[in-house]
C-alpha positions in Angstrom: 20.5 -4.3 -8.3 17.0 -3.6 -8.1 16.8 -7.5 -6.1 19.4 -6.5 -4.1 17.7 -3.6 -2.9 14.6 -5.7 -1.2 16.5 -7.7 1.1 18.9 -4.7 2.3 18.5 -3.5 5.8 16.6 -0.5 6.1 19.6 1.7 7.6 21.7 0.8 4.9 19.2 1.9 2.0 19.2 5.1 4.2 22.9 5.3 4.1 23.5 4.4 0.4 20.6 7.3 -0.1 22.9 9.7 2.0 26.2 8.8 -0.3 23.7 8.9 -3.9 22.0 12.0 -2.8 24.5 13.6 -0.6 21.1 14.6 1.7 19.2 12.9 4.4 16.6 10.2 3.1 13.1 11.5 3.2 10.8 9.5 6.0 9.0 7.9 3.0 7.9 4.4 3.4 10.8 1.4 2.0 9.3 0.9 -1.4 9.8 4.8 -2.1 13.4 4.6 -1.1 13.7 1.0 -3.0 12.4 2.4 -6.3 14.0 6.1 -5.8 17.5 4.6 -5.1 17.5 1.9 -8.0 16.6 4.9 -10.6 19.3 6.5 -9.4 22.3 3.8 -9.4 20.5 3.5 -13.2 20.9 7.0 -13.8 24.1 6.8 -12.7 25.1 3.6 -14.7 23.2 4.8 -18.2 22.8 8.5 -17.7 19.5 10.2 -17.1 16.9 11.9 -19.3 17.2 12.3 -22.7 18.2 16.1 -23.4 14.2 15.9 -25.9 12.9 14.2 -22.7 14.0 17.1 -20.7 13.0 19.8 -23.2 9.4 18.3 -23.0 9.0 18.6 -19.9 9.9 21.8 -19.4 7.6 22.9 -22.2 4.7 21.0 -20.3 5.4 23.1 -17.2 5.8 26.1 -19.0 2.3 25.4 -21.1 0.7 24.6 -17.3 1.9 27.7 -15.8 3.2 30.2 -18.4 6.6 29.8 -17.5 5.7 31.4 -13.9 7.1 28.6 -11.8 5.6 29.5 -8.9 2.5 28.8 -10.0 4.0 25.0 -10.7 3.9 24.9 -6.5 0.5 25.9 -6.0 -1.5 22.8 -5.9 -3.6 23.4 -2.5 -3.4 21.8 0.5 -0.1 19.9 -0.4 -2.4 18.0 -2.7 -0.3 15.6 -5.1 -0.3 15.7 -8.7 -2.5 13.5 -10.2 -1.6 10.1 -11.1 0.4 10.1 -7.8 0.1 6.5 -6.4 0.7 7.2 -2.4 1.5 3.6 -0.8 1.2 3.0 2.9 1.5 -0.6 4.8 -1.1 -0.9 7.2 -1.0 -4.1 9.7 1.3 -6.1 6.9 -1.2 -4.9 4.3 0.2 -2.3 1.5 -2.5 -0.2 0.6 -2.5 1.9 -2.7 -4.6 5.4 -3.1 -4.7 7.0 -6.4 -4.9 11.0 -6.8 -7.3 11.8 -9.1 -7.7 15.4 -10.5 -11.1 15.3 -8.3 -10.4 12.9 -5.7 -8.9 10.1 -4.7 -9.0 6.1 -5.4 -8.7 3.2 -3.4 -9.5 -0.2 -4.2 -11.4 0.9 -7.4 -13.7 3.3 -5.1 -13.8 7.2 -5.3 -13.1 9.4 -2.1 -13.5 13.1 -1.8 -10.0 13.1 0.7 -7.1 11.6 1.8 -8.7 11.7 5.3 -11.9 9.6 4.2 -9.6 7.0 3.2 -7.7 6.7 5.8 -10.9 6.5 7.7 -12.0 3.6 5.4 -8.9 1.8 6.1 -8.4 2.3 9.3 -12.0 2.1 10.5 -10.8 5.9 12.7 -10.3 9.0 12.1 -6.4 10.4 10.7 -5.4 13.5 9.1 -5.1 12.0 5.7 -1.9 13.8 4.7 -0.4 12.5 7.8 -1.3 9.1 7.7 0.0 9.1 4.0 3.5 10.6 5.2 2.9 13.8 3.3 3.0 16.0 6.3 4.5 15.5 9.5 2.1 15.4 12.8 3.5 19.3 13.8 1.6 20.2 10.3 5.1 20.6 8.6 4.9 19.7 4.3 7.1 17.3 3.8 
């Protein structure tokens, strides 16, 4: 299914999102909607987490925040967790930034923002979380 998924149109990944997720697609680049949809039709097909899987994670996010789950939200400046791989295409070329838990990474170099990267791969200057889709140019999260 996963194969099938790369040569679909974009509108129709958008549509099979809208009947999987009953919800509007977010406006995240293909690959996202590629990988997000196939874990789903699996999820589907073979079920979805483990019931331990699930009860680890929860006592992660309860040993992160103390079981106050607002804290869980709180990350500044819409800042991804870390480990986050955010993928842009940029004139044909996919382009791959890291979040570290000081930083970013891209192409095996450390930046101090998503904007400096941008910046380096652009060669001008972009709101980083913009150019990365992470928040819309009116300054909305997404």
């Amino acid at each position: 299914m996963g194969a099938a998924l790369k040569t679909t149109p974009t509108p129709e990944l958008k549509a099979q999102w809208r009947n999987l997720f009953d919800g509007e697609p977010p406006p995240y680049n293909r690959r996202f909607l590629e990988s997000r949809l196939a874990y789903r039709i699996q999820e589907l097909a073979f079920g979805g987490l483990k019931p331990e899987t699930v009860e680890r994670l929860k006592a992660l996010g309860e040993e992160f925040d103390g079981g106050n789950i607002a804290v869980r939200h709180l990350r500044g400046e819409d800042r991804p967790i870390t480990g986050t791989q955010l993928l842009r295409e940029w004139q044909g070329i996919e382009q791959t930034v890291t979040v570290l838990a000081e930083g970013y990474e891209w192409q095996g170099r450390p930046y101090q923002s998503l904007s400096s990267v941008a910046r380096a791969i652009t060669g001008t200057r972009w709101n980083g979380l913009v150019f990365f889709g992470l928040k819309s140019q009116r300054g909305r999260a997404r």
